[in-house]
N, C-alpha and C positions, 0 to 999 in steps of 0.2 A: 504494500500500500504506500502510496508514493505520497499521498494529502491527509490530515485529517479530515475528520467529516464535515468540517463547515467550510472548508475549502476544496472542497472533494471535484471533481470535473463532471459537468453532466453534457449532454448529447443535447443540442438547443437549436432548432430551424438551421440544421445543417454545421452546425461549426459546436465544436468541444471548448466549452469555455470552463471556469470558477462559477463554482452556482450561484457565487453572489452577483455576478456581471449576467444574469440571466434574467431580461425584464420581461413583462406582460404587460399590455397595454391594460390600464385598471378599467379602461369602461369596453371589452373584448365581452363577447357572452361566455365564454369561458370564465372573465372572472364577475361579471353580474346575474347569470344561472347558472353557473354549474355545467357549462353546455361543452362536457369532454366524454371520451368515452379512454381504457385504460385498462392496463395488464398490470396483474403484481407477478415478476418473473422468479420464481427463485432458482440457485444460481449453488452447488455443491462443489468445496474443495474436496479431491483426490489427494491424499498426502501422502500414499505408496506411489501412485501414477505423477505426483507432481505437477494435476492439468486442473483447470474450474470445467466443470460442467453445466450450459443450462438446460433445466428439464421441461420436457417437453413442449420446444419455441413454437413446435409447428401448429401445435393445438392451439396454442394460447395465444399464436397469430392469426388461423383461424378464426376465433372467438374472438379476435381484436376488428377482423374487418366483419363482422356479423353483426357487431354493435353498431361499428361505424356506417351499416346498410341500414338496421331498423331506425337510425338516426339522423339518416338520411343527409350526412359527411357527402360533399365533393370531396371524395379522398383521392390524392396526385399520391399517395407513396405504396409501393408494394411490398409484400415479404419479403423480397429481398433487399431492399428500404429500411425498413423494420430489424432482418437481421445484422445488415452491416453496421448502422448504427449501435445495436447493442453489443458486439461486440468489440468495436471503435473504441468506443467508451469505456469499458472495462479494462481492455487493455491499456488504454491511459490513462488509468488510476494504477496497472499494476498489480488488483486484487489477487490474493493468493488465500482467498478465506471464503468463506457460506457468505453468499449475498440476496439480498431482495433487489427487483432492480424494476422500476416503477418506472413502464414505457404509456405513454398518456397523449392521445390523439384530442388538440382542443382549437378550438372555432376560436381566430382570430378577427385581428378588424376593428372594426365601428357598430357590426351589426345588430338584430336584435337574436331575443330568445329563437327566432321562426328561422335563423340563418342557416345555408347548405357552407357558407365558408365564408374565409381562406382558410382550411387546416391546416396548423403546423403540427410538429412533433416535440414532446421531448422525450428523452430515457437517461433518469438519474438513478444510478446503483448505491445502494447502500448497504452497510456491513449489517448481519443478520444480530449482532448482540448491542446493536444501534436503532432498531427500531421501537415502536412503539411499547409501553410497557404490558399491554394487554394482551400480546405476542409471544410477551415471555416467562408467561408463571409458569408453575412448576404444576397445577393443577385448579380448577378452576368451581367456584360455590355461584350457580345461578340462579335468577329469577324467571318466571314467566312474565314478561312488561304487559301493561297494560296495553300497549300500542300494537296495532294489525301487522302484519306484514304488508307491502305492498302487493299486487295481483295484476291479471291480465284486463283485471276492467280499469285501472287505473295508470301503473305504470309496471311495466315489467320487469322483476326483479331477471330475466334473463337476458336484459341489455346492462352491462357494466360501464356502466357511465358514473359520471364526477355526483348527478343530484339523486340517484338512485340512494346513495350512501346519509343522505338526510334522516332517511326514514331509520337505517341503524343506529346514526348519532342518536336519537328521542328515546329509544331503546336502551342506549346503552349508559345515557346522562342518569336514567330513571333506575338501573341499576345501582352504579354507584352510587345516588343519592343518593337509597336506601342501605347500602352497606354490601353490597353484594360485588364481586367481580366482572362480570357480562351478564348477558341476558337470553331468552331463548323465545324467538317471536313463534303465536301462531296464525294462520292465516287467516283470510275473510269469514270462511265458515269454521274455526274455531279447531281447525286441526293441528299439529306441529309442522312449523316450516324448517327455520335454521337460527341460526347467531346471527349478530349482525358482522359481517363480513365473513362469515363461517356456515360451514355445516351441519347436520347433527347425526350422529349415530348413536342408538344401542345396542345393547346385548339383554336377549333373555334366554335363561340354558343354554344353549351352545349356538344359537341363530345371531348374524349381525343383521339389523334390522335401520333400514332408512326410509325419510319419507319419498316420494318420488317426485320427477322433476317437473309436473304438473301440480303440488302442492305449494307454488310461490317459491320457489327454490331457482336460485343461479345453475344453470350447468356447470358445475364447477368442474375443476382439474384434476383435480385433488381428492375431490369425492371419487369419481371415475377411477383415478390411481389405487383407491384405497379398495373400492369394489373389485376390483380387476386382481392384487394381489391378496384379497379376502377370501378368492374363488382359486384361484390359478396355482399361487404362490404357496398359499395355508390350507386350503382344503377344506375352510368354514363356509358352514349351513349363510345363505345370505337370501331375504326376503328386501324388495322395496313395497313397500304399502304404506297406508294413512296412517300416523300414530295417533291417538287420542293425548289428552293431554293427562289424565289423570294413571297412563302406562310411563309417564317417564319419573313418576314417582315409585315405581314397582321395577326399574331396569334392576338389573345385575349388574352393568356398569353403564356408561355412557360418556362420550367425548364431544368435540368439536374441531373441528377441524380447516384449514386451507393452507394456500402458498404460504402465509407469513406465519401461522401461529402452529403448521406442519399437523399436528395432533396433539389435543389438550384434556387430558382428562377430566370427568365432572365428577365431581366430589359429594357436592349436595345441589338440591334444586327445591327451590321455595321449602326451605330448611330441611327439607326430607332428604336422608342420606341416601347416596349409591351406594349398593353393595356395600363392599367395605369401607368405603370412603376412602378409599386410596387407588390408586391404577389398579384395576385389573388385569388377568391374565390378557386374554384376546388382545385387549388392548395393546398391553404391553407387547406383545407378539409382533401387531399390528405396525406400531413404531418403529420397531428394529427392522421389519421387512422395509418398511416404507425409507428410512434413513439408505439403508443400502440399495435398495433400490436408485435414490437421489443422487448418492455418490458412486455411481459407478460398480459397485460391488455386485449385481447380479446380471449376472453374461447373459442371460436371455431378456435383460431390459434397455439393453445399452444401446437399443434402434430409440429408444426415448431422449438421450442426451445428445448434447453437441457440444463438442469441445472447442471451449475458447482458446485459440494459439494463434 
């Protein structure tokens, strides 16, 4: 690592600067609605192999220009746009550590909330035990918020855009205020969706069980990751269905999960203990396959990675 973090280099309408010489026009709808759409990439050191890995760009570029269509972005930049940049950029930082790297498609200009553009880009990388503090507990005590998740009558939680994340702040404000660590939305008609910027999973007897991605739920990355070596990898029972809200009082264990927070175990929810109130097995299992998986350690994942060199 060549900068500290407040002088770290990010990837800015073409040219690599100091993220403090990186401006936005303040009246852009980007920064008066929220009018971006955005990847959180995360980004694994190999420390036998000596290489950064990031995992799965091609999905998460995918899903970057899927947003930038239901949002209907004149997007000028293509995946390979996307990934030259992200790897630009990292290499001239240097990193040689676990990164998140926060690639973010936003509506420039003068225009209003209704604008098709000018999209720029950015992609700024940050080190993984640098981010948010809600990313890096050790295990996590939730509430059920009072607030809905958003839906498809309203705004779609499977476009990842900058104001979508509104509806998780109220959620997660109403947590803490109350004393709690994060939160656990459910949807319109009162089933369980996810975290706010997260997943949800549990366990009951040997099944991992999620809700499905017609429950107000992101397609996430992560979740798909975690399905795929729940099945493939472990050899565990896996249903996706409704959850009721008053089953996540009764898990055997249960977590949360995405890019930045990887897999977070739930301790308690609306006071009621998990399980033991510490990691459970699966769970536990579940981490370790997924870490290795990330960093390169399992040879039948490694069409998932690209190596930054």
């Amino acid at each position: 690592m060549l900068y500290d973090v407040s002088n770290r280099r990010i990837w800015f309408k073409g040219e690599i600067l100091n993220v403090n010489d990186a401006k936005i026009n303040i009246l852009a709808p980007t920064s008066q609605f929220g009018l971006n759409v955005f990847e959180g990439i995360p980004c694994y050191w190999n420390d036998e192999e000596k290489l950064l890995y990031a995992f799965r760009l091609d999905e998460h570029y995918d899903r970057l220009i899927r947003s930038a269509k239901l949002m209907q972005f004149d997007l000028k930049y293509t995946k390979e746009d996307f990934k030259k940049a992200l790897i630009d950029v990292v290499k001239a930082n240097d990193y040689n550590e676990n990164l998140s790297v926060r690639q973010t498609l936003f509506v420039d200009g003068f225009g209003s909330w209704a604008s098709e553009g000018p999209v720029e880009m950015f992609v700024a990388p940050i080190p993984r035990g640098k981010t948010s503090a809600e990313y890096n507990k050790k295990g996590l005590n939730c509430c059920v918020t009072s607030w809905r998740r958003i839906s498809e009558e309203s705004l779609s939680p499977r476009v990842k855009c900058g104001a979508n994340y509104i509806n998780s702040r109220v959620g997660q404000r109403e947590a803490l205020r109350n004393g709690y660590d994060t939160c656990i939305f459910l949807n319109e008609v009162g089933k369980v969706a996810e975290g706010p910027g997260s997943c949800f999973f549990m366990v009951k007897g040997d099944t991992l069980i999620t809700p499905r991605l017609t429950d107000s739920v992101l397609e996430s990355i992560t979740r798909d990751t975690i399905i795929c070596l729940a099945q493939k990898e472990l050899g565990f029972n896996f249903v996706e269905r409704t959850i009721d809200r008053t089953e996540l009082y009764m898990a055997d264990e249960a977590f949360l999960c995405g890019s930045a927070m990887e897999i977070s175990p739930i301790y308690t929810i609306d006071r009621y203990q998990i399980g033991s109130g510490n990691l459970g097995e699966l769970t536990k299992r579940l981490h370790k396959s997924y870490l290795d998986c990330v960093s390169g350690k399992l040879e039948n994942r490694k069409n998932w990675l690209t190596a930054i060199k």
